[in-house]
C-alpha positions, 0 to 999 in steps of 0.5 A: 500500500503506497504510504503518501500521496503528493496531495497530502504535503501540507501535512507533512512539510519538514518530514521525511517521507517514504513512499513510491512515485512514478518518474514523469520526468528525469533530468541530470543537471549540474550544481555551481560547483559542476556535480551532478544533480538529479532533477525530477519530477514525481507523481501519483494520482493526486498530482506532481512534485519537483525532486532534487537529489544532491548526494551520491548520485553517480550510485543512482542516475543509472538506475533507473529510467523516466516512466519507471516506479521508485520507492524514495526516501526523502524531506517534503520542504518548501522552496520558493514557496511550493513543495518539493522532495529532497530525495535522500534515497531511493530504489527502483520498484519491480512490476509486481509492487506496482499497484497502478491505480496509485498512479495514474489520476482518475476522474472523480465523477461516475464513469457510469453516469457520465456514459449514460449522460452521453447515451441520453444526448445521442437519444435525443437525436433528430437526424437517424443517420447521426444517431445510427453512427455514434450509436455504432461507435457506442455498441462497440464493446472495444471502443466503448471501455476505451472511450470510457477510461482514455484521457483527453491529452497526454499533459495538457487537459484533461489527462486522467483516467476518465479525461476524455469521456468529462470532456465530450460530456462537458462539450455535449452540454455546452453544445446544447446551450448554445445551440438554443441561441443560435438556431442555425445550428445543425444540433446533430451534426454538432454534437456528432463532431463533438463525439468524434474530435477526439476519438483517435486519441484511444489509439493515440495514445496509452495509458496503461503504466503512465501517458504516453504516446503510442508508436502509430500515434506519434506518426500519425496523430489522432486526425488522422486515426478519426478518419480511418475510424470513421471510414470502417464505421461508415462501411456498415452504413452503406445508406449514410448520405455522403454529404454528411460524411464530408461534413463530419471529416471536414470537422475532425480535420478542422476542429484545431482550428489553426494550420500551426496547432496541425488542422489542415484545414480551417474551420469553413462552416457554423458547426466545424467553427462552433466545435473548434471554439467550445473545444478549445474553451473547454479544454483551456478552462479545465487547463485552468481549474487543474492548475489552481487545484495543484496550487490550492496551497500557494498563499494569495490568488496569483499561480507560477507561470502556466507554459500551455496557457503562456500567462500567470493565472488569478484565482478570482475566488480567492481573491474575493474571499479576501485573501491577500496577494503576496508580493507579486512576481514579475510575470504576475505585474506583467502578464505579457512578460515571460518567465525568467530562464531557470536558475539551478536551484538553491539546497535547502539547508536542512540536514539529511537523516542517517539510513540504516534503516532504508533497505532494499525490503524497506524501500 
């Protein structure tokens, strides 16, 4: 049973911990004096955290590899105000002490129920043609217990077990909403698209030990994948009118919305350019609410410098609960500006422990 997750810092800041991670990612850097250093960062299903180890490094840098699982023995501190892990030991873990759900974050709404959400929009259907294909695409039992885990991104949003079924239902409502207001919309249609956007991503990418891609999804990217997967459906519905299907390709390949964030094609009609903005609105305000949420023990409302989003975030709530900013950091007072280039890290000044009692059993 693992012993501490990333969620519970708070309480055990100043402490040494031990407990296993996953390695997202692994980097040797090199201290003032020009010795190596390891610059990691760990997680679990709760969240993420930097980790440093300065000591005896050439006995470890070996190891072990990124997307391997470390037992570690280590101080939870703070520096620059956020919690990072000095590690003061550690062992790469076999397959078989792995319990993966440990690991990978989940959604924390009902699978089940958000399966069923889905279910009842696609019951509401007018046009039979649309109802019959994303009805297919459901019966499949393959897709469906795929549909139902795959995350939405590898990094970006929603990447979680569960991420990319909350974000369509997310966009299923959404585009509902706003179909009442503008009555031009194909409703169907719409929705349709909303259900396919993503649907290469369960061959995209995998999920079983960390995310990643797969090999077929890096050469081919999940636009691609979508419109191979289309194509098979399709070849069970001979009656699908042909027009339909050049819209529904047209909205896979468009719904990016811009040649350099890899659409081929610009969005030329009302429901490929409606899908292309609540997609990319979903998926920034989800980008947005993780982001406070893996930083909901900063003081004041101002975040650290988000790369996907290219600004400091503000939490508006904590701002009108009354809390009181911190003196703001550079990029806070400008949001135009960029982050400052990385500096190597200070060491904190707390004193490591002896280890005689970290051992291989223990670890």
């Amino acid at each position: 049973m693992k012993e501490f997750f990333i969620s519970e810092c708070s309480q055990q800041e100043n402490k040494i911990v031990t407990s296993s991670f996953l390695v997202a990612s692994k980097q040797v850097k090199a201290k003032k004096n020009g010795e190596p250093y390891l610059a990691l960062v760990l997680a679990d299903r709760t969240g993420q955290i930097e980790a440093k180890m300065w000591d005896n490094v050439d006995e470890f840098v070996d190891a072990f590899e990124q997307d391997d699982f470390l037992k570690i023995k280590g101080l939870i501190n703070k520096y620059k105000n956020r919690f990072q892990l000095t590690i003061h030991k550690l062992r790469r873990m076999e397959e078989g002490e792995v319990d993966f759900a440990d690991y990978l974050p989940k959604t924390t709404k009902d699978i089940g129920e958000l399966w069923q959400t889905l279910t009842e929009f696609v019951a509401t259907f007018q046009n039979a043609h649309l109802k019959s294909l994303v009805e297919l695409f459901m019966a499949d039992p393959e897709i469906a217990e795929r549909y139902r885990n795959a995350p939405a991104a590898k990094t970006l949003h929603h990447a979680y077990i569960g991420g990319l079924l909350d974000h369509v239902v997310s966009l299923f409502r959404s585009c509902d909403l706003i179909c009442r207001n503008y009555p031009q919309i194909n409703r169907d249609l719409l929705l349709t698209g909303a259900f396919l956007h993503d649907i290469g991503k369960l061959q995209e990418l995998t999920y079983n030990r960390a995310f990643s891609y797969t090999t077929r999804g890096q050469l081919l990217g999940h636009m691609i994948i979508e419109l191979e997967m289309l194509q098979t459906k399709l070849a069970k519905l001979p009656d699908f009118p042909a027009e339909l299907k050049t819209l529904l390709e047209h909205m896979i390949i468009s719904h990016h919305g811009q040649y350099e964030f890899g659409s081929p094609k610009l969005p030329m009609f009302p429901e490929a350019l409606m899908l292309h903005y609540l997609d990319d609105l979903d998926s920034k305000m989800e980008a947005m609410r993780a982001h406070f949420e893996r930083e909901a023990e900063l003081e004041g409302p101002w975040t650290s410098y988000n790369a996907s989003l290219e600004r400091p975030l503000f939490d508006s709530r904590k701002f009108l609960q009354g809390e009181k900013s911190p003196t703001a950091k550079t990029s806070a007072e400008d949001p135009g500006a960029q982050p400052a280039p990385p500096t190597a890290p200070e060491r904190p000044t707390s004193a490591a422990p002896a280890f005689d009692l970290f051992s291989e059993q223990k670890a």
